[in-house]
Structures are given as structure tokens and as C-alpha cells.
C-alpha positions as CSV (number, residue, x, y, z in Angstrom):
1,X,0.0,0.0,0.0
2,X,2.6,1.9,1.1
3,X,4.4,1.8,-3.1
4,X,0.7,2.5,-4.1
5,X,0.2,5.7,-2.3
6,X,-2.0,4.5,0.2
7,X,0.3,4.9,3.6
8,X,-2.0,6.9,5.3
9,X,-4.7,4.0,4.8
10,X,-2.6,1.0,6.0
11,X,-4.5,0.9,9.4
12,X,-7.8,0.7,7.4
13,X,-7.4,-2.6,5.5
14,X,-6.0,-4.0,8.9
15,X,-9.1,-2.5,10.5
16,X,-11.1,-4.9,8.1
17,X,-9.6,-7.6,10.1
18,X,-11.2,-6.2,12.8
19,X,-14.8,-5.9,11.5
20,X,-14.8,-9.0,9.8
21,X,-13.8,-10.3,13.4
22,X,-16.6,-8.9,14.8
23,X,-19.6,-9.2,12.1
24,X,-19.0,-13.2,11.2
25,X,-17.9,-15.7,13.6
26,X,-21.0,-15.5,15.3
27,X,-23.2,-16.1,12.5
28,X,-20.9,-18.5,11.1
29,X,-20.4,-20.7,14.4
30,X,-24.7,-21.0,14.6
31,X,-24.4,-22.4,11.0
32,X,-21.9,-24.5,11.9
33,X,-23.2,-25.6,15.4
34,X,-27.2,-26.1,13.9
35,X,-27.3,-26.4,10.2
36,X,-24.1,-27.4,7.9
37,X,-21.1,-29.4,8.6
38,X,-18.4,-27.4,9.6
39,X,-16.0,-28.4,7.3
40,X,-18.7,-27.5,3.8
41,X,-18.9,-23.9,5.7
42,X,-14.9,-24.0,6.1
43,X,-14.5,-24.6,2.2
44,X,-17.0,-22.2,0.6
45,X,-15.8,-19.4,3.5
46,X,-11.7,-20.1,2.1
47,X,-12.8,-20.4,-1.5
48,X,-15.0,-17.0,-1.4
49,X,-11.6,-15.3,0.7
50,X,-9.6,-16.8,-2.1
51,X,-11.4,-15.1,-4.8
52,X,-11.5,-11.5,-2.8
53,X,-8.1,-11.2,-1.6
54,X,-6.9,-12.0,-5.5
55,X,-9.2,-9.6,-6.5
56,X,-7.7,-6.7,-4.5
57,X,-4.4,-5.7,-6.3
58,X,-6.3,-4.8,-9.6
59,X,-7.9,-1.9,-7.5
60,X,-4.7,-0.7,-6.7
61,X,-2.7,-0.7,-10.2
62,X,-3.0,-0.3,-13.7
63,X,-5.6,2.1,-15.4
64,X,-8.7,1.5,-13.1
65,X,-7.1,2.9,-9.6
66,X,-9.6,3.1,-6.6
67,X,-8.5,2.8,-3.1
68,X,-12.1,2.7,-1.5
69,X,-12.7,-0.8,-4.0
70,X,-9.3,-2.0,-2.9
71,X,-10.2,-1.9,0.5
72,X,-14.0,-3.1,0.0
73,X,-12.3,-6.5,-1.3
74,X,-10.0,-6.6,1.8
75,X,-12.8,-5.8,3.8
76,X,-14.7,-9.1,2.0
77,X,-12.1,-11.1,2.2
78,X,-11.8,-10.6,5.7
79,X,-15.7,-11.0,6.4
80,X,-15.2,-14.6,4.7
81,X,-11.9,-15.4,6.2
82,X,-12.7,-14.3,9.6
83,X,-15.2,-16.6,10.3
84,X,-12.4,-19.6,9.4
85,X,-10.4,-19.2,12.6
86,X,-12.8,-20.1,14.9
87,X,-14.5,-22.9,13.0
88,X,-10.9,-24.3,12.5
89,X,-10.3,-24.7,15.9
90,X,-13.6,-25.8,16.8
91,X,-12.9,-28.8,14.3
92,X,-9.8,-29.3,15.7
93,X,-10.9,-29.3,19.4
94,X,-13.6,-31.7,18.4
95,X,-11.2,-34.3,16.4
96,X,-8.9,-34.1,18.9
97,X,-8.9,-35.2,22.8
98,X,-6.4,-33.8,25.3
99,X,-6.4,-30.2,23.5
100,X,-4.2,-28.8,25.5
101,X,-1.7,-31.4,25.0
102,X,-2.4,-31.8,21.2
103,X,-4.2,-29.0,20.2
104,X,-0.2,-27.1,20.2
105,X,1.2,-29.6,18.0
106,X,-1.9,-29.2,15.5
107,X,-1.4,-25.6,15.1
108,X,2.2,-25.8,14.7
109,X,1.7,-26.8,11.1
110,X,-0.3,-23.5,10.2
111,X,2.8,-21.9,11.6
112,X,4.8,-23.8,9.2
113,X,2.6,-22.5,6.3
114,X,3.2,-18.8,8.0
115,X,7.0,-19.4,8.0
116,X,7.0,-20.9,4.6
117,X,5.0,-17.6,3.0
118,X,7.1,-15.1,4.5
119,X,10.2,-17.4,2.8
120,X,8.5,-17.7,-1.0
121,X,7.2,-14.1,-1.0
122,X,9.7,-11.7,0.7
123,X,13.3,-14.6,0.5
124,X,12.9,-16.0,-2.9
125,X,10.9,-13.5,-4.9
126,X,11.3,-10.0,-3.2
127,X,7.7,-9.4,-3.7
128,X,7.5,-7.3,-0.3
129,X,5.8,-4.4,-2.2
130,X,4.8,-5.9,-4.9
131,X,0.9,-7.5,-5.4
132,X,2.4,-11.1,-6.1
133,X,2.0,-12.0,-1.9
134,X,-2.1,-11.2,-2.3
135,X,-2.0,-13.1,-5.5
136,X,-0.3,-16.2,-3.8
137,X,-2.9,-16.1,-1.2
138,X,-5.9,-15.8,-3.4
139,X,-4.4,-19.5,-4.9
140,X,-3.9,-21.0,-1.4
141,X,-7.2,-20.0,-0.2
142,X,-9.1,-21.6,-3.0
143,X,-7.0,-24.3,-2.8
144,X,-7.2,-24.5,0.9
145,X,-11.3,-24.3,0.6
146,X,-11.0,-27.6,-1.7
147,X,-9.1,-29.4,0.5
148,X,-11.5,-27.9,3.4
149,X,-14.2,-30.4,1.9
150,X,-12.1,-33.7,1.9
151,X,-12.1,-32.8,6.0
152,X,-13.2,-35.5,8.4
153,X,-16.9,-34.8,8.7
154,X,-18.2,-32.4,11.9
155,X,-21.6,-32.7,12.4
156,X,-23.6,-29.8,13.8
157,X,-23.6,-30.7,17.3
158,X,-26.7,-28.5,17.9
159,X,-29.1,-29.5,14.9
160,X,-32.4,-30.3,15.6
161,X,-32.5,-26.9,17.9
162,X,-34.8,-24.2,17.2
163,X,-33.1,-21.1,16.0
164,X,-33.2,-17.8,17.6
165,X,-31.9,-14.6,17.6
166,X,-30.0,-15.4,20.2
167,X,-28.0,-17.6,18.6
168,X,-27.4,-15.2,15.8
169,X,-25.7,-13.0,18.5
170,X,-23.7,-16.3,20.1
171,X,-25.7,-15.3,23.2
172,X,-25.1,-19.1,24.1
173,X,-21.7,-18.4,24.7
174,X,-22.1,-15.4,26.9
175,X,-23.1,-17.9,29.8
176,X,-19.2,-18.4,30.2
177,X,-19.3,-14.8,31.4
178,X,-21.0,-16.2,34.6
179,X,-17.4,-17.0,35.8
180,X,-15.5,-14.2,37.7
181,X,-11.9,-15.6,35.9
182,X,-13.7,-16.0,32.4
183,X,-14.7,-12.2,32.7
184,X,-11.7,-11.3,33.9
185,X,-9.5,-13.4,31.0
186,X,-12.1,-11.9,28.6
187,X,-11.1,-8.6,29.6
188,X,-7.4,-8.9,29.7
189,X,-7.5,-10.4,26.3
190,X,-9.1,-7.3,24.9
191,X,-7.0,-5.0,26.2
192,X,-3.5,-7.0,24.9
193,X,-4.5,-7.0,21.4
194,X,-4.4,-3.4,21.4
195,X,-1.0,-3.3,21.4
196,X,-0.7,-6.7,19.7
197,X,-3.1,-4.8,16.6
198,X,0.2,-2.5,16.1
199,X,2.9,-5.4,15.3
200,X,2.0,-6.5,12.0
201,X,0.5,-3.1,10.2
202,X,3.9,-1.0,11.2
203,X,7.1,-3.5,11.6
204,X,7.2,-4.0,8.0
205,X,7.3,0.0,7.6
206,X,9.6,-0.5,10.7
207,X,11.9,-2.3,9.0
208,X,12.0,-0.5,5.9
209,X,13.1,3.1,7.4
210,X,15.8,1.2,9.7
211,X,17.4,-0.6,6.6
212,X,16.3,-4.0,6.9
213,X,16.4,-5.4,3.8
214,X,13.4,-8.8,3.1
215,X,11.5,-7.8,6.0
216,X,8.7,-10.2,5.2
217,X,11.5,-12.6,5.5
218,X,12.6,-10.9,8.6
219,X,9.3,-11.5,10.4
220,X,9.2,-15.0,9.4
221,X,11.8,-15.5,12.2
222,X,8.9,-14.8,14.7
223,X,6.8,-17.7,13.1
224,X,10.0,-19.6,13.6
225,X,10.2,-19.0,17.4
226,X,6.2,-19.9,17.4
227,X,7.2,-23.4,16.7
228,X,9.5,-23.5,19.5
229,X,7.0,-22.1,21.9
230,X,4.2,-24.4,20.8
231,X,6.1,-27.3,21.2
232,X,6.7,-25.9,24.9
233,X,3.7,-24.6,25.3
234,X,2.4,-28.6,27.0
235,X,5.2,-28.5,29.2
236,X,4.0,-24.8,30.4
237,X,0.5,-25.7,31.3
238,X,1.1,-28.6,33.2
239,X,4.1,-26.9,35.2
240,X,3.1,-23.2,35.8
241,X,-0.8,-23.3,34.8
242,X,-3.1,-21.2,32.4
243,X,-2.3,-18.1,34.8
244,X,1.3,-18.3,34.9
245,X,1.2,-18.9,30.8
246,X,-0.9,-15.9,29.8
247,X,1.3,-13.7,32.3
248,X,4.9,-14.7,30.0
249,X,2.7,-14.0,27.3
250,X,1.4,-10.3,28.1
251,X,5.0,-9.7,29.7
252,X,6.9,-10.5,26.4
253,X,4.5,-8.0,24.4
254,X,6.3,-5.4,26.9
255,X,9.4,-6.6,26.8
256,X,9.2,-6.6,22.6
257,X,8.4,-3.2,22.1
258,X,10.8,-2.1,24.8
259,X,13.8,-3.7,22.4
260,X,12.1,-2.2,18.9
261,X,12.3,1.8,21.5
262,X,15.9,1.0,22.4
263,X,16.6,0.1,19.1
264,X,14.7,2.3,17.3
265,X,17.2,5.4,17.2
266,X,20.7,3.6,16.1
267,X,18.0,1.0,14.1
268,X,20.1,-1.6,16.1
269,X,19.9,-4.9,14.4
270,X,19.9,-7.4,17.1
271,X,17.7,-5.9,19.0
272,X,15.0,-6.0,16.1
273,X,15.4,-9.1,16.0
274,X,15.0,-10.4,19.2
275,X,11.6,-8.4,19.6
276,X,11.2,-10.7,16.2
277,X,12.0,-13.6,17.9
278,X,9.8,-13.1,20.7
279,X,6.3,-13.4,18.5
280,X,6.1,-17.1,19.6
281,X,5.7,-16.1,23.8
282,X,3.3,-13.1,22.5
283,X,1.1,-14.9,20.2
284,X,1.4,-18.7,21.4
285,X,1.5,-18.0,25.1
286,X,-1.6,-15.6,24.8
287,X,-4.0,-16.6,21.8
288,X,-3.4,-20.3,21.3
289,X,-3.5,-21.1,25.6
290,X,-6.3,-18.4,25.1
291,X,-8.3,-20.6,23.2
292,X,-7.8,-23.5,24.5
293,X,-8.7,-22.2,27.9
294,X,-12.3,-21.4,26.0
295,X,-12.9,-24.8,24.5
296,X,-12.4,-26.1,28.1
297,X,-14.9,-23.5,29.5
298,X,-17.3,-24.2,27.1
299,X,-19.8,-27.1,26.3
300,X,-20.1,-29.2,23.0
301,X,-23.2,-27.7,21.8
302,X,-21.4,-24.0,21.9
303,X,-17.9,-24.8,21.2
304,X,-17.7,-22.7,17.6
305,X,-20.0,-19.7,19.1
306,X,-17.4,-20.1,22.4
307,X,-14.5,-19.8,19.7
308,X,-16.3,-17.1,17.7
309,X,-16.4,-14.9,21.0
310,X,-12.8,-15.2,21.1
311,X,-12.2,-14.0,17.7
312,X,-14.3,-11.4,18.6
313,X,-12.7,-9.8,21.6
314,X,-9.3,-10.8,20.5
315,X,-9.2,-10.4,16.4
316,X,-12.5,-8.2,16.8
317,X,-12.8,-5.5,19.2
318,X,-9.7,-5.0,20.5
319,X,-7.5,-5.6,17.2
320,X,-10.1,-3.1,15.8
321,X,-9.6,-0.3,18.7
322,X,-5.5,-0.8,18.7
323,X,-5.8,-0.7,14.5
324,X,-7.3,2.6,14.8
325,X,-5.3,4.0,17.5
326,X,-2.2,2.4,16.1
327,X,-3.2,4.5,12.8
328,X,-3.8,7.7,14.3
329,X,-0.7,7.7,16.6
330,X,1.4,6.2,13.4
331,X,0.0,9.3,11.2
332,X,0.4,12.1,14.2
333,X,3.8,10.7,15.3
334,X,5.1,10.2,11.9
335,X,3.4,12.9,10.1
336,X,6.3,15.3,9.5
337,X,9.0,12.8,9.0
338,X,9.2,9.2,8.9
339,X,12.6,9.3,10.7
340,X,14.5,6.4,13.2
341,X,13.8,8.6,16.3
342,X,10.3,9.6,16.0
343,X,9.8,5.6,16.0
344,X,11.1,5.3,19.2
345,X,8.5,7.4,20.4
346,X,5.9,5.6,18.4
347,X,7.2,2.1,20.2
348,X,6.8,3.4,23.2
349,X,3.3,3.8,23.7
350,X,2.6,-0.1,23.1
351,X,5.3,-0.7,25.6
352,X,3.7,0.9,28.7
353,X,-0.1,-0.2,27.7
354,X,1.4,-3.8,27.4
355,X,2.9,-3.7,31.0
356,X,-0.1,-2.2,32.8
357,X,-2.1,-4.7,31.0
358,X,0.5,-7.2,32.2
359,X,0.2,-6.2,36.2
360,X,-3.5,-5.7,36.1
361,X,-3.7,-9.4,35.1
362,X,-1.1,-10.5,37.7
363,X,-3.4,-9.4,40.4
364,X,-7.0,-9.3,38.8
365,X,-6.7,-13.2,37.4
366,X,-7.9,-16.1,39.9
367,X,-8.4,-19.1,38.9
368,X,-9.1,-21.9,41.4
369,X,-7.5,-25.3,39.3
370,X,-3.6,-24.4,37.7
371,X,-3.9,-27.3,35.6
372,X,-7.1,-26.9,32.7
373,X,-8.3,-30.7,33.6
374,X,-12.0,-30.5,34.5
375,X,-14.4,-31.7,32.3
376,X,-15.7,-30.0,29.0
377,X,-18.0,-27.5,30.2
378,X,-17.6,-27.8,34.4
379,X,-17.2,-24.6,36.2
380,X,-14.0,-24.0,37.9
């Protein structure tokens, strides 16, 4: 966007993230838990995300230039793709027993696929600003929604049940809020992907002004640290506990953005890096113990609606609030200059709302058990 003119817009197509968070996993997790197999809705939801996200780059090249039909198609390919998280891990929850043994080991393999994008596009064919990486992507998810059908079968756990408006609005899944730790995890959650919505819109820019050269590449060395950390992440829970986990998580959000302020004014290398290197403790040790902590709170019949109110705090409302903020500090801060110091500045705004989020948890978060073994759907 950035080679296209459209700077000052970044934090809007990352904002459709955010709505598409918010409008489908609901909707989609009802259809899935009363009416369709989950894994049919999983492959026409990648094909029709496919077929959008290729879509996009013609908007922003060429003789027919529109930014506002560019970002309609990210804004549709988010509302389709959205919806695919949740359902994903409500498949995988449901194939699987033990999630929070296996679950990691599952997921490890979509952060193969991460690593193994940011290698092909950025590595091998440069194409950091180019739009070959939404072309690639617009292949894989139509290829992805193929495969999608040849799934093992997922029955609608709650068909037969009469449908409501409150299932529309997942109100089903709001009775986990009847737990004083739920509401308060629900809460933290929302409030760490504020600073979490920042990391992926503005490193790359990041980057860029400090030298780097491949930064897609780069940032593929945070994928590579996930693997490390979801391998751990077992060994985590059944030593320290969900509390104990989630608490590394938020701290390493603080400690990441301290490095990229420290390193921002000499564009220190190493230090990048290790921020880099600490995505797998900021996204493994937050949103994948996150959700497995909610498939262990919640009951069969609500376990994609349960799922879909974690995309929607997480991916939803609070990516959406920190993509806006992150795009009006990014465009104040950086408006006269897009110089090595004023990013030090910019870095360390995320840094403090990270580490008050961090010590709010530490004393606000009580849960009873430290190991997540009750059964599916008993309170703790």
C-alpha cells in the first residue's frame, strides 16, 4: 500500500480484520453448530476469501485505480476469512482429545505455512511491495477451501434446535461470562490486542526506514520461534498453569516493544530481531492457551460460538480499537518525518499499555485449578 500511495490508509485494511472479526464468527459458528457441517462452511468461506483477496491488487494498479474498491475487497475477504479461525479450531478441538496437549502440535503446522509464506514471498521472490503476496494467497485459499471439503466430517452438534436470535448473536456463549476468571481473562484479552493490533501493520514500515532489507522474510523468524513455543507450550501448562502462561505471554508484548524503542534510534539490528523472535511467547502463550482455555470452559453444543467470542474480543474489538489508534498515533507521530527517532517514540506507547495490562492481570486473574483438567463445560 505503502508503493501505491496508500500509507496513510494501512490501518484501514487492517481495520477490516477487525470488522470481519466482529460481524461473522457468530453467524458463522450458529451455521456450523445447527445447520451445515463445519467443514462445507470451512471450504466455501476459504474459496469465497480466495477469490477477494486475489481480487484486490487490480484496484490498486494499472488504469482503473480506486482505493475505496481496494479496500471493499480486503474488507470481503476478511468477512469470509474471519469466520475460518474459529471454526478451524472448533474442528480441531472436536477431532482431537487432550487439546491442550495436542491442540499445540496441530497448530504448529499453520505456523509452518506462516513461515514458509514469508520465505516464498519476501526470501525468494522479493515481492515485499509488490501484489504477487495477495495473489499467492488468493491460490492458497481456493485451494485451501477444496481441500476444506475432503475434512473428516463435523456434524452440527446442535441440529435439531430451534433457531433464535439469540443464537445469531452467540448469546449461548455469553453464559461463560457467569465466571469471575472468564470475565476477567475476557477482559485482559481485549486489552492485549491493542497493542498486539500494532505489530504487523507498522514492523514492516519499521523495518524499511531502519534498513532491513526482506522484511517479510525478517518477520518470518517470529513464526520460527512460534514453533519452539508451541512445542513448549504442553510442558507450560502442566508446570506453571493457564495463569502463569498468559502472564509470559502479556510480559513479552512489553518486553518486545521495549527492544524495537531501544533500538529504534541507532535501528540496532539485534535488537530487532529479538523483539522478532519473541512473537512465539506473545502470540502462542496468549491466543493459542487463550483458546484452548475457552474450549475447556465451554460445552459441545457452543464450542464454535465459544471460539467465535474469542475471535471477537481478540481479532475483533480489541485488534479493531488498537488498528485505529495504532493509525492515528502512526499518522500524528510520523506525520512530519518518517525518521529512526520519532519511531522510538511511536514504540513506546505499546510498551507501557502492554505492561499495565501485564500487572492488572497478575493481580485481577484467579483461577481456582492451575492445571485446565476438568471436564468439558464444568465450572471452575
Amino acid at each position: 500500500m505503502k508503493a501505491n500511495g496508500m500509507t496513510d490508509l494501512i490501518y484501514l485494511a487492517y481495520f477490516a480484520s477487525a470488522i470481519g472479526a466482529i460481524v461473522s464468527p457468530f453467524l458463522l459458528g450458529v451455521i456450523a453448530d445447527r445447520f451445515f457441517p463445519v467443514q462445507k462452511v470451512l471450504g466455501v468461506m476459504h474459496i469465497l476469501s480466495g477469490i477477494f483477496i486475489f481480487s484486490a491488487p487490480f484496484f490498486a494498479r494499472g488504469a482503473f485505480i480506486s482505493s475505496h474498491l481496494f479496500l471493499a475487497c480486503i474488507l470481503l475477504h476478511m468477512l469470509c476469512y474471519m469466520p475460518t479461525v474459529n471454526l478451524a479450531s472448533a474442528t480441531a478441538f472436536h477431532l482431537l482429545g487432550n487439546g491442550e496437549k495436542n491442540f499445540p502440535r496441530i497448530r504448529l503446522f499453520g505456523t509452518l505455512g506462516w513461515i514458509s509464506a514469508g520465505i516464498i514471498v519476501s526470501r525468494l521472490l522479493h515481492a515485499d511491495i509488490t501484489a504477487m503476496p495477495m495473489c499467492i494467497s488468493g491460490i492458497a485459499g481456493i485451494l485451501m477451501g477444496i481441500y476444506s471439503f475432503t475434512l473428516p466430517p463435523v456434524p452440527p452438534a446442535g441440529a435439531g434446535k430451534k433457531f433464535s436470535f439469540r443464537d445469531v448473536i452467540g448469546a449461548d456463549a455469553f453464559v461463560l461470562l457467569k465466571s469471575r476468571p472468564f470475565i476477567i481473562f475476557i477482559i485482559s484479552l481485549l486489552l492485549i490486542s491493542l497493542p498486539f493490533a500494532i505489530y504487523f501493520p507498522y514492523v514492516p514500515v519499521f523495518l524499511n526506514t531502519a534498513g532491513v532489507a526482506d522484511p517479510g522474510f525478517k518477520m518470518a523468524f517470529g513464526q520460527v520461534s512460534e514453533v519452539l513455543f508451541l512445542l513448549i507450550l504442553p510442558w507450560f501448562f502442566s508446570r506453571f498453569g493457564l495463569k502463569w502462561v498468559l502472564i509470559t505471554g502479556m510480559a513479552a508484548w512489553a518486553v518486545r516493544y521495549a527492544l524495537f524503542a531501544l533500538a529504534a534510534p541507532a535501528g540496532t539490528g539485534w535488537m530487532i530481531m529479538t523483539g522478532i523472535l519473541l512473537h512465539g511467547a506473545c502470540y502462542d502463550f496468549v491466543y493459542v492457551a487463550g483458546q484452548i482455555y475457552v474450549d475447556k470452559k465451554a460445552t459441545p453444543a457452543i464450542r464454535a460460538q465459544a471460539q467465535g467470542l474469542f475471535v471477537l474480543i481478540s481479532y475483533g474489538i480489541g485488534q479493531g480499537l488498537g488498528t485505529l489508534a495504532a493509525g492515528s498515533i502512526f499518522n500524528r507521530i510520523m506525520g512530519n518525518g518518517n525518521s529512526l527517532h520519532r519511531w522510538q517514540l511511536f514504540w513506546t506507547i505499546p510498551l507501557l499499555f502492554a505492561a499495565v495490562v501485564t500487572i492488572l492481570f497478575v493481580f485481577g486473574f484467579r483461577e481456582k485449578t492451575v492445571v485446565l483438567q476438568p471436564a468439558r463445560g464444568e465450572e471452575k
